[in-house]
N, C-alpha and C positions, 0 to 999 in steps of 0.2 A: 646531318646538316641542320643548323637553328641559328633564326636571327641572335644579334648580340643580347636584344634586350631580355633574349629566354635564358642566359646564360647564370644562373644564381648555384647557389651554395653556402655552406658555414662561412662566415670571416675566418680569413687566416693572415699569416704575415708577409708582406708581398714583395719580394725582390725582384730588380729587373735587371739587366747586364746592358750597360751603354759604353761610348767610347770615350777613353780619357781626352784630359786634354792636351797631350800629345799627341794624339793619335787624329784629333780635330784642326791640330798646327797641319800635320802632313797633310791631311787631305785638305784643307784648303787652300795649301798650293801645288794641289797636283795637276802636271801640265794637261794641258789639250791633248787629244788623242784624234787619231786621224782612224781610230774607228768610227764609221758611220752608226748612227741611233736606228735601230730596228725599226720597222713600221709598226709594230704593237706597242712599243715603249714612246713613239714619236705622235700616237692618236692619241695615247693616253694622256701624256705630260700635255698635249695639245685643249683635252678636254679640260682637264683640271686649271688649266689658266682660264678658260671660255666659264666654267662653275666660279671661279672665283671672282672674277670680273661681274659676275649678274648677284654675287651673296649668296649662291647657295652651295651646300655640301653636299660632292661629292662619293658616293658608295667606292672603296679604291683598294679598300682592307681585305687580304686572308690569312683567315686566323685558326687555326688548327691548336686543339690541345690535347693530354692527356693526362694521365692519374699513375702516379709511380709510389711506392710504398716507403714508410719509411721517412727518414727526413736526409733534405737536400744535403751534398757533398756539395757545397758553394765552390770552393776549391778546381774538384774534379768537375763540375759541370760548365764554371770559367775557363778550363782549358779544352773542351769538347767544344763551347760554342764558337772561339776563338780560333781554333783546327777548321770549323764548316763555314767562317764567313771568309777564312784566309782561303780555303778548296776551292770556293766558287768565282768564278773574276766574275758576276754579274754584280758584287755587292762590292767592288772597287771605285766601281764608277760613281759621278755625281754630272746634272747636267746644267746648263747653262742658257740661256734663253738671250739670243743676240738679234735687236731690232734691224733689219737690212735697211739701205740706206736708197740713194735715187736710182741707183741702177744695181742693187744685189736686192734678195731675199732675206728675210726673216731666216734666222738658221737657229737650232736646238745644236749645242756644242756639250761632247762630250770630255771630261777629264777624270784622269783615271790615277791611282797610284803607281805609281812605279815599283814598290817592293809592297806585296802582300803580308808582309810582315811588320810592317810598321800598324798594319790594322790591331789595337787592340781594346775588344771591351772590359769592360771592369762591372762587380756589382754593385749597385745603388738598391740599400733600404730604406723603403720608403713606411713600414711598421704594418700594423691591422689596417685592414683594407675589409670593408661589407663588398658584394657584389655590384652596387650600383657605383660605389668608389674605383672599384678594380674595372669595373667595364669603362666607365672614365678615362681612367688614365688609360687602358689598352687606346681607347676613339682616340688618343691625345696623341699615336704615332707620327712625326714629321709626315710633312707633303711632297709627294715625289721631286720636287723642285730643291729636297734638300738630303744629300748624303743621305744620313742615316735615320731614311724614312724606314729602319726594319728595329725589332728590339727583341730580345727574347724575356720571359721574366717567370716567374715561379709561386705559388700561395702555397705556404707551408701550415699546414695543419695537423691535428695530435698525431696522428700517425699516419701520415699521405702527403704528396704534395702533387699540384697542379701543374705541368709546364704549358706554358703556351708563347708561340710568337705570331707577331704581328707582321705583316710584312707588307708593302705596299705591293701593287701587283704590278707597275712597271719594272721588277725585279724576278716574276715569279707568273707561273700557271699554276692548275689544278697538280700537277703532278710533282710539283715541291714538298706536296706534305708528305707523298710515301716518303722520299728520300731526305726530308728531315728527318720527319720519326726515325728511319733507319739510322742515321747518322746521328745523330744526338744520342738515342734513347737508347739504343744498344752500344754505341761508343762509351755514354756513362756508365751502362751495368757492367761492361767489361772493366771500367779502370776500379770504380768501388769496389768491386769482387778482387783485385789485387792480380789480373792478368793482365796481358799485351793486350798494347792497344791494337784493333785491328788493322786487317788491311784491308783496308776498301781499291776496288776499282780504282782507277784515272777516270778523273770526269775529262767529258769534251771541257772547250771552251766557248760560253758564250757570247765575247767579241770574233772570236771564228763566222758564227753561225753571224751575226751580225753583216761582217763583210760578206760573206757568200749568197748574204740573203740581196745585198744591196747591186752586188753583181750579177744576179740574177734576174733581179728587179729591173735594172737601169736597162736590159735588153728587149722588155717584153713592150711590143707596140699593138696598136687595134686589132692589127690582122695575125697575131702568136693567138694559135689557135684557142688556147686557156684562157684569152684575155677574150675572145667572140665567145666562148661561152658560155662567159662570167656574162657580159655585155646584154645574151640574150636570154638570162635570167634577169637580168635587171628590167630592161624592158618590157617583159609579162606584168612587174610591176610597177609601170608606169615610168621606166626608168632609174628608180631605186628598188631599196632591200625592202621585204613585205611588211605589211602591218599589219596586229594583233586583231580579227574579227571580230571582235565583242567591243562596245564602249569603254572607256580606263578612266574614262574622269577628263575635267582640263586639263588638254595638255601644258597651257602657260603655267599651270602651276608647280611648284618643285615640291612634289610629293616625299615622303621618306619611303623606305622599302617595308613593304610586308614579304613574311613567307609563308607558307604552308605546306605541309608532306602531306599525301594520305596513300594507305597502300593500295595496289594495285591487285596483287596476288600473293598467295600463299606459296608455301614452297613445293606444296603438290601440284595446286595451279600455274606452279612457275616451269614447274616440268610440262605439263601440258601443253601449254601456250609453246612452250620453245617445239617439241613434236609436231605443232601444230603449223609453225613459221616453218619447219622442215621438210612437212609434208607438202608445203606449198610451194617449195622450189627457193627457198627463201632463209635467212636467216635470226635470229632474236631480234637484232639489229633493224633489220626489214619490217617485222612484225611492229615492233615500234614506232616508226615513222608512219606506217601502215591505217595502226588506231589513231596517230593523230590525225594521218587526213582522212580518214572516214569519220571524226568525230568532228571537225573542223568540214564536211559536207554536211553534214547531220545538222548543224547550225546555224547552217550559211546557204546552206543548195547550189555550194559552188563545187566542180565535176574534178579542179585542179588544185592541188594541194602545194603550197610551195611554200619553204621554209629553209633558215640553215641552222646544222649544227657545228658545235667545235670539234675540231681533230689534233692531235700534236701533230708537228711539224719534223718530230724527231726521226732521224733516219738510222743512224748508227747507232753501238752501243755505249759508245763515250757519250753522246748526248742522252742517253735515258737514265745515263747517271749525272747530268747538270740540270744546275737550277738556273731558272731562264724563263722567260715569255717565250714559249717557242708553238703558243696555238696558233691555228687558221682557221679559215671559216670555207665548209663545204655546201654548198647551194643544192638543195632538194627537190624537186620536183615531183610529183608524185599522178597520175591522170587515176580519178578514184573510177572504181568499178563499184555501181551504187548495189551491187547485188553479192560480190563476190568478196571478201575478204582473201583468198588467195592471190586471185590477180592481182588485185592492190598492192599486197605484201610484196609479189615478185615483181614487178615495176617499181617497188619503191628501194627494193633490195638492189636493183640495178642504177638508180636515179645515185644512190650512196655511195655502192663500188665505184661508179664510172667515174664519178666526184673529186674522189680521194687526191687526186694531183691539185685541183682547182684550191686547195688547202693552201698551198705553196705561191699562191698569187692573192698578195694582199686588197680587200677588196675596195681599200684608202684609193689606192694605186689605180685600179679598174677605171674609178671613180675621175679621176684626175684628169686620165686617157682619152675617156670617151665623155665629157662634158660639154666639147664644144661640137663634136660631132656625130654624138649619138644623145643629143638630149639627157645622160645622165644628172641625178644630182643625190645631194647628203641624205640617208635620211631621216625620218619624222620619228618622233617619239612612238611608242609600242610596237617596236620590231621584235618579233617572236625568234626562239629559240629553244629547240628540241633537245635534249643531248641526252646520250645512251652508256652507260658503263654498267661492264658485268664483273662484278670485284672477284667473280670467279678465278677469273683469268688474271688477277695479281697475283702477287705472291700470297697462299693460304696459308702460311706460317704467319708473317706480315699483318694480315688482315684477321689473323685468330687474336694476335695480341694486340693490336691495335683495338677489338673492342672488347678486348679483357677488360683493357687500363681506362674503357669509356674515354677510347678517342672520338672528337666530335671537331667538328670543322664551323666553327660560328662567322655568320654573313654580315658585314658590315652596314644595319640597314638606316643607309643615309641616302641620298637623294635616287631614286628609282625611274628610270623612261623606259626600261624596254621589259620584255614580257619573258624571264628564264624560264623554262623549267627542264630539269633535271631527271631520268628515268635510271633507278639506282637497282640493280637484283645486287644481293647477298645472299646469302646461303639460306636463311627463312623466309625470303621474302622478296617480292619487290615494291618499290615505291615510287612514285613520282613528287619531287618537292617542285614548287612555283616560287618564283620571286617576281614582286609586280608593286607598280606604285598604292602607296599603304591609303588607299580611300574607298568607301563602302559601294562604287560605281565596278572602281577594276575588282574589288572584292569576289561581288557578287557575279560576275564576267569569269572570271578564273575560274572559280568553283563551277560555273555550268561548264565552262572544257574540260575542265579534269571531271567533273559525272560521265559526259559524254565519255571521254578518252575510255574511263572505267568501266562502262557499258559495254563499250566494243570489248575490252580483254576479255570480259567474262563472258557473253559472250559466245567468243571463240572458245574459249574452255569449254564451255557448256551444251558446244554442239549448236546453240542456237543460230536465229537469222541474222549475220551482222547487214543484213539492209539496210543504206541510210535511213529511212524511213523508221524502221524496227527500233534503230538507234535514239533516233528522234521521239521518240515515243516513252525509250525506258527510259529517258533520263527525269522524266516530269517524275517516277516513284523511287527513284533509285536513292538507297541510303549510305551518303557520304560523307565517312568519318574523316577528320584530319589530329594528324596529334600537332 
């Protein structure tokens, strides 16, 4: 993972694949659809009016790409991408922004095509493109307020070519790019190579999940018990979601996004560490949350660690094959043991498992619910966010050729308020990336959490004390690299 602006390379010649203009007659009169707009697609399209109203820009891009050999079959790769945006109905839809009147609401109106076939893109050359031209034109993706905020496009070089798409993310989660890569990039090597094209799976459908999420939603009140214990996570902090302990800077102002990676552990140390979450009653998972909040005590001298991460929402296996917004957000809690790093882990292992439903309850929603009778409300800029993936546990065929071909997933880094970071194992290594507003206050704020957090891993590997104190100590020498 790396901001856009780390994205460089040779000039090559840049082709991108958009929709004719027929294909932009259908869709702009495709009727209203009496599917409801998801709550991820409905805060998102919601912020980006709120960004555009104040002049600033919005972060809203994922852009995944890879390295394929050879030079492009224009041909075969126009009817691959053309098969993956007809597969998915998330990329049928387009939305609509309707002012309510004296006695209705403000309503987001979805319309949709009626035949997935009338979608088609075509290629447009746009010639030699340097790195800072092609990440332009990538930034240049439409605003989810318009149809075809997605594009796919290509840099063909002497003997390579680039693919990457852009895609706005009220169309998409983190788990679109396995199932693009899989879908593009092995659908093209099979038609070049002069075989059948595959069979993939049946994807679910994402206006399905849409309505089931809305019927699910429309029933939950104060007292559904996943909505009392959303409620009295909020309330620990103050009524809303936490905020990032360290200073970020002004918040009034609209910073752009910084990132940084630095590793955590090795792949001997990544074996340890996990024997280590094991031995504690606990899982990698655990151990993770675990070092945050002993590292987030270490800093703060605060005894209760609270945080959420993302989960998908995905239950069956039609949906693990759609592309969709289908994350939630799981509420963390963690009560540190300033002595024990097992304890910790195992309470935090438990704060995560128990969690896992609370995913499934939007916390827009929560919000909404208990504002007039439980003092909630929005919240504030540098809300933290943990999150854990072991790419172990993808597909290792998948993730062997994905970083064959130097796949990399580049972060759109435009307007930045809240505090990501990302805790990535792969098979050498693991890493922790941060995304945070780009100014030399949050800079230097990030970097002492992630020391901290890295102190604790090692640490634990090392057999030593993870004491918040002990904590609090190694990080004033600890040497931390970031690439």
């Amino acid at each position: 993972m790396k901001p856009i602006h780390d994205w460089v390379g040779e000039p090559g010649a840049v082709t991108s694949w958009h929709p004719s203009r027929a294909t932009l007659a259908k869709v702009k009169d495709a009727p209203v659809s009496d599917v409801p707009v998801s709550y991820q697609q409905a805060q998102h399209l919601l912020a980006y009016r709120k960004h555009e109203a104040s002049g600033t820009d919005m972060a809203r891009l994922n852009i995944p790409s890879w390295d394929i050999p050879g030079r492009c079959d224009v041909r075969a790769m126009t009817h691959v991408i053309n098969a993956y945006l007809r597969r998915h109905d998330t990329f049928h839809s387009w939305f609509e922004y309707v002012p309510g009147g004296a006695d209705s609401a403000d309503q987001i109106v979805r319309h949709t095509v009626t035949n997935p076939r009338d979608i088609k893109f075509t290629p447009v050359e746009h010639g030699e493109m340097n790195a800072a031209q092609w990440r332009e034109h990538v930034l240049g993706t439409a605003s989810p307020w318009v149809w075809d905020c997605f594009h796919i496009g290509m840099i063909q070089r002497e003997d390579h070519f680039t693919i990457y798409i852009s895609v706005d993310h009220v169309h998409t989660d983190a788990m679109f790019m396995g199932l693009a890569f899989v879908e593009i990039h092995m659908m093209y090597n099979t038609l070049v190579e002069g075989l059948a094209p595959l069979k993939l799976p049946e994807p679910g459908s994402y206006d399905t999940y849409c309505r089931e999420q809305h019927a699910y939603v429309s029933g939950l009140t104060t007292e559904s018990p996943e909505v009392r214990d959303w409620i009295e996570f909020l309330q620990h902090n103050g009524g809303t979601l936490p905020t990032f302990p360290l200073p970020l800077g002004d918040p009034s102002v609209a910073y752009t996004g910084d990132v940084i990676t630095v590793q955590l552990l090795d792949k001997e140390q990544g074996d340890k560490f996990e024997q280590a979450c094991i031995t504690a009653g606990a899982r990698f998972s655990g151990g993770v949350f675990a070092c945050g909040a002993i590292a987030n005590a270490a800093l703060t001298g605060t005894d209760t660690y609270r945080v959420i991460t993302p989960t998908t929402t995905r239950r069956t296996p039609a949906e693990f094959m759609t592309t969709g917004w289908f994350t939630g957000l799981v509420p963390i809690t963690v009560p540190v043991d300033p002595e024990s790093f097992d304890d910790t882990a195992r309470a935090a292992q438990e704060s995560f498992d128990g969690g896992l439903d609370l995913a499934h309850v939007p916390v827009e929603r929560v919000l909404e619910l208990g504002a007039a009778s439980h003092g909630l409300r929005a919240p504030e800029a540098g809300v933290p966010m943990l999150s854990y993936l072991d790419a172990g546990l993808l597909s290792p065929g998948v993730i062997a050729e994905w970083q064959r071909l130097n796949g990399t997933i580049y972060s759109d880094s435009r307007s930045a308020y809240q505090v990501g970071m990302w805790v990535n194992r792969v098979e050498q290594e693991t890493t922790v990336t941060a995304a945070f507003p780009s100014n030399p206050i949050a800079r230097e704020s990030v970097l002492r959490y992630l020391q901290a957090m890295k102190s604790v891993y090692l640490s634990v590997v090392e057999g030593r004390s993870v004491a918040v104190a002990a904590i609090a100590a190694d990080t004033v020498d600890l040497d931390l690299k970031t690439a």
